[in-house]
C-alpha positions as CSV (number, residue, x, y, z in Angstrom):
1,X,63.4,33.7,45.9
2,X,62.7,32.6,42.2
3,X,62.1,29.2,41.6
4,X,63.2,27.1,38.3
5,X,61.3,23.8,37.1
6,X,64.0,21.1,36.0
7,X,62.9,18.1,34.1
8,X,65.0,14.7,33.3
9,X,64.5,14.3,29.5
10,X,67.3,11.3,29.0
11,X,68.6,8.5,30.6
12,X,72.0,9.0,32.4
13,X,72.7,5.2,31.5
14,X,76.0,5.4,29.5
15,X,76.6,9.0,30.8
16,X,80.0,10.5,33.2
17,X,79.6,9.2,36.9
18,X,80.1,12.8,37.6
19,X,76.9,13.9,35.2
20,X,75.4,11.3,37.2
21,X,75.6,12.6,40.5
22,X,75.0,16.2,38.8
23,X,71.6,14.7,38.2
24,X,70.7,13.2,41.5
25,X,72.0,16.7,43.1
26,X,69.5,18.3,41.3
27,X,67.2,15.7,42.3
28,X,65.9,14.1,39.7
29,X,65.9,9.9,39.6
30,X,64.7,8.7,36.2
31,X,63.6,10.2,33.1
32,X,60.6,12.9,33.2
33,X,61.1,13.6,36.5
34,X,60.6,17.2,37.4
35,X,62.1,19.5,40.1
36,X,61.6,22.7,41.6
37,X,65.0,24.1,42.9
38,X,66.0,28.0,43.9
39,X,67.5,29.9,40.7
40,X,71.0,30.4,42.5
41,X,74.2,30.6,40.1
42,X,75.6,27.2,42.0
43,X,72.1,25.4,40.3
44,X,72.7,27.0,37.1
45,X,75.4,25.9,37.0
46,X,74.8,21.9,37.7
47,X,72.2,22.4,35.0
48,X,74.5,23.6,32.5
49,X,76.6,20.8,33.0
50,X,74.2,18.4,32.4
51,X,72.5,20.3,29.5
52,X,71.9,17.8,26.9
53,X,69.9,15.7,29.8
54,X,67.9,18.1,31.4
55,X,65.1,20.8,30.5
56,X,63.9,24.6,32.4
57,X,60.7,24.2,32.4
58,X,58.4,27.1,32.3
């Protein structure tokens, strides 16, 4: 299965509790953190939510 790189570009201080928890579920803890999760469309879609915090890394 294809893997995707997600990395943590801004804090989630100040941010939704539910973005929060978006971000944790993806597993990322503080900023520049990076993870490696299956591309499946229920991780797309956490990482669209939180868009404007997160990065695909290549």
């Amino acid at each position: 299965m294809k893997k995707i790189k997600v990395k943590l570009l801004r804090s989630v201080a100040g941010c939704k509790q539910g973005h929060r928890e978006t971000v944790r579920g993806l597993g990322l803890k503080r900023i520049n953190d990076v993870a490696e999760l299956a591309d499946t469309p229920e991780v797309r879609g956490m990482i669209n939510r939180v868009n404007y915090l997160v990065r695909i890394e290549e």
